[in-house]
Each structure stands twice: as structure tokens, then as C-alpha cells.
N, C-alpha and C positions, 0 to 999 in steps of 0.2 A: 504493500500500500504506500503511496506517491505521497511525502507530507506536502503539506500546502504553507508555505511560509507566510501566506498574506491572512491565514486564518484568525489572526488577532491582529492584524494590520491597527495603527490605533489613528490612521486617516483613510476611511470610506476612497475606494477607488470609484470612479464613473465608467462603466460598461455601455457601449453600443451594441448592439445584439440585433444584426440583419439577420431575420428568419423569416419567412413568410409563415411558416403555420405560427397561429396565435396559442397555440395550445401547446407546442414545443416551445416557446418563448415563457408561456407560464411555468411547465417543469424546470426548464433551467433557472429562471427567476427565484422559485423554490428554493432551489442550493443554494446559488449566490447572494442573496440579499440578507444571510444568517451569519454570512462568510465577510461583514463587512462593503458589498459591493451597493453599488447605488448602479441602477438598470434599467436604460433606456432601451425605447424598443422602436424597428422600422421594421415596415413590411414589405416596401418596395428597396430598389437600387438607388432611385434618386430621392427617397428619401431619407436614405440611410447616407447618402452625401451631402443634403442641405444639413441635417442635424450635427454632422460630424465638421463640418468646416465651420457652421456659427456657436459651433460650444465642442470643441476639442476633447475627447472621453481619452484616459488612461490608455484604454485599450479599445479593439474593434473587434467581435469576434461576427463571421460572414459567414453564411451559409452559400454553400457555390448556386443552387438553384434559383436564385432571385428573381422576377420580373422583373419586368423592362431594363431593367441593367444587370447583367449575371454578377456572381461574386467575383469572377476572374475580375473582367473590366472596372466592378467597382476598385476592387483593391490596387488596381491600377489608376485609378482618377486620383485616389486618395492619397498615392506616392507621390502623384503630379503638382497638389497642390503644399503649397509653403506651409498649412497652417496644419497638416494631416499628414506631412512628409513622416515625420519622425515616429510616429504613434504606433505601438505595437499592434500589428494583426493577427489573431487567431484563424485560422480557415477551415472550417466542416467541410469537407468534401463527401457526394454522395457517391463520388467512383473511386476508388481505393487501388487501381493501377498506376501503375510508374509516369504515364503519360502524360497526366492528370495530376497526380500531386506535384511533377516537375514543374506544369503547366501555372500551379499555385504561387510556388516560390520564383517562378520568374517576373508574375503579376505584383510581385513582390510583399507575398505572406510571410510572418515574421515565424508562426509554427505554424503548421498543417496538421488536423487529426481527420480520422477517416470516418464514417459513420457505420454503424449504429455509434452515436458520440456520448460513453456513459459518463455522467459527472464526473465522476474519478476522473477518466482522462481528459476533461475538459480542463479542471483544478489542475493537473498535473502540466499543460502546457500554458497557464497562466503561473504559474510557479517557475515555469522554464524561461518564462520572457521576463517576471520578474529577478529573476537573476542576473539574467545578461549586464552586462556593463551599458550604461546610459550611453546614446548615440552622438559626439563629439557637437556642439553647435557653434553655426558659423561667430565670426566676429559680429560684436555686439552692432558695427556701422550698419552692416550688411543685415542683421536680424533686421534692427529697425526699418532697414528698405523695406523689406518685404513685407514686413505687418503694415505697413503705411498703404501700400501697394493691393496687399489681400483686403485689408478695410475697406480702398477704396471699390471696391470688385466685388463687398463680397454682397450685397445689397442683389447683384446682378444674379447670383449663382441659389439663393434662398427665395424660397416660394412670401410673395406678401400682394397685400390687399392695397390698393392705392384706384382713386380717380382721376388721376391725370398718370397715364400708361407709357410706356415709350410707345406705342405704338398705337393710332388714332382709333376706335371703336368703326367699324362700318355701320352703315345705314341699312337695316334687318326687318324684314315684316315679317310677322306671325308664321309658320307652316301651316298654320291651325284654321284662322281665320284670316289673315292677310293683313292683321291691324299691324299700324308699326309700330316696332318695341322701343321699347325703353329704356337708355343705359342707365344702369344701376355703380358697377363697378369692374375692375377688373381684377384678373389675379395674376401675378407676374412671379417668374423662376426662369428652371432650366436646371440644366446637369454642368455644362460649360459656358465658358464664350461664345462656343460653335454652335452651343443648341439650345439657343435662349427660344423662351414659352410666355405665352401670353393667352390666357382665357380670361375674356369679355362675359360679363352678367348681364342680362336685359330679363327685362318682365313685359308679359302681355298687358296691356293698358285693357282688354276686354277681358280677362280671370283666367288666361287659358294655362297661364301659370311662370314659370321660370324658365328660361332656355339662357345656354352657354354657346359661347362662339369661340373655338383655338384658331389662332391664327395660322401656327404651322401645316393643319388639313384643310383650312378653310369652311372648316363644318360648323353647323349650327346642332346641337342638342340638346335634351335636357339633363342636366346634371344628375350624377347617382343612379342612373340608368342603365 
């Protein structure tokens, strides 16, 4: 049995925990939150990178199946940027060949465990990365670039509400009855620079209810649909 050195840790770490099933995020929650950890939870890939770049967690641990962005590529966004560069990643993987976990650590996972992932060895590869020797960081000029730099960027990469959009709301009639809608708000994010997101809120001025517009499909629907 693998001890856990962080077991009486006497400052609560912050956990990110990419899973999509919510029910495997509640068993591991289970263990860890006894063990000292404070645990956050994403369900998707970009949102397991808006949470991790606007509040930096101890550790990441990613499950490789993720939607809309797998765990490879996450863990790779997460190297990219300055504020999530250094941050240790844990990686579930659900295929346990050589191919595959190489595939982890070149996405740049800091330990790989294979699934079925029992607590035990979950603890045990947070105990591995709490060991390691902390990651050298740059000179003090050079940090400040970049936090100056990621502040000013990072507004662009986190999902938020605002009425004046980068991008101008179109002129939308109903599907329903043909009245024209109403702009309400929008909601602005993205994963990158490269693939900035913008959904537009309108309401039917005649009751027919709520409709969303993305800009990147061009579509009109109704939200939670």
C-alpha cells in the first residue's frame, strides 16, 4: 500500500478533475476531499481550460475521453499557456497500450494511470508528483511579462456575459412566428485565440420563448436543447 504524503497536508490543495461522468467525479470527490483536497469539477475540455487558466489548481487530473476537446489536446492547451504551463497533470487513460500512454506524456502528462483508476493508485500518482522537485521558474522580469500579457488575454479565452460583444448581434426573426427578436445578451469565450465563441441571446417579443445564435455555425436555437 502506496502512502500518501499529502494525507495530513496542513494546506488544502485545489484539484481540477476533467471527467465527464458526474458520478465518477462524485466517487473520487469521496476520497479526496477527506485527504485535505479542495475539488473542482469540469465536464467538458473547454471547460476544464476556462476554469484552469482563470484560477490555476495545484494539480489537473484529465480523463483522456472528454468532449469537445479530448484529454490529449487538453493537456496540451494547458502546456501552451503561461498560467497552466507548470501545473502538474495526472492523466486516466481509458486504453492502457504503449501507444496511448506515450501519446499522454508527449501531450505533456506529468503521471499517466490506466483505468479501471482505483483510488489507491490515483493517491499514489499524486504523491509521485508531489515529490518531484518544483519546476525551475523563469526570471522574475520575464514572469511579470507574461502575467501582464495572460491578464491581458485572458478575458478573451473564459466564457462571460456582457452586452456590448466583440462581435455585433445580427438582425433575427422568430423560426416560430416570424416576429423579430430581441437582443437580450450575449455570451462570449473560446478555447484559444484561434477559436474565439460568441453566443447571442434574443427573446420572442410574441412568448415563443428564448432562442440562441453562435456565431461560429451561424445557427439560430434554442438553448439546452
Amino acid at each position: 500500500m502506496v502512502a500518501n504524503p499529502l494525507a495530513h497536508a496542513a494546506v488544502p490543495k485545489l484539484v481540477l478533475l476533467a471527467e465527464p461522468s458526474v458520478d465518477t467525479f462524485a466517487l473520487y470527490k469521496t476520497y479526496l476531499v477527506p485527504r485535505r483536497y479542495v475539488v473542482e469539477h469540469a465536464l467538458t475540455g473547454p471547460e476544464a481550460l476556462a476554469k484552469a487558466i482563470a484560477d490555476p489548481p495545484d494539480v489537473v487530473i484529465i480523463e483522456t475521453q472528454l468532449p469537445i476537446i479530448d484529454g490529449f489536446a487538453l493537456c496540451a492547451l494547458l502546456r501552451d499557456d503561461p498560467k497552466t504551463r507548470r501545473v502538474p497533470i495526472v492523466m486516466i487513460a481509458a486504453d492502457g497500450r504503449p501507444l496511448e500512454l506515450d501519446r499522454a506524456r508527449r501531450a505533456g502528462a506529468t503521471v499517466v494511470v490506466v483505468k479501471p483508476c482505483a483510488p489507491d493508485a490515483l493517491f499514489a500518482a499524486l504523491a509521485r508528483i508531489d515529490e518531484q522537485p518544483p519546476v525551475p521558474s523563469d526570471t522574475h522580469a520575464v514572469a511579470s511579462a507574461v502575467t501582464t500579457h495572460a491578464r491581458a488575454k485572458s478575458r478573451r479565452y473564459e466564457r462571460y456575459r456582457t452586452t456590448t460583444p466583440p462581435q455585433a448581434p445580427p438582425a433575427l426573426r422568430c423560426p416560430q412566428c416570424d416576429s423579430a427578436l430581441h437582443y437580450e445578451q450575449s455570451y462570449v469565450g473560446g478555447v484559444t485565440q484561434n477559436f474565439p465563441e460568441q453566443w447571442d441571446q434574443f427573446r420572442c417579443p410574441s412568448g415563443c420563448g428564448i432562442f440562441q445564435y453562435r456565431h461560429r455555425t451561424r445557427s439560430l436555437r434554442r438553448p439546452f436543447c
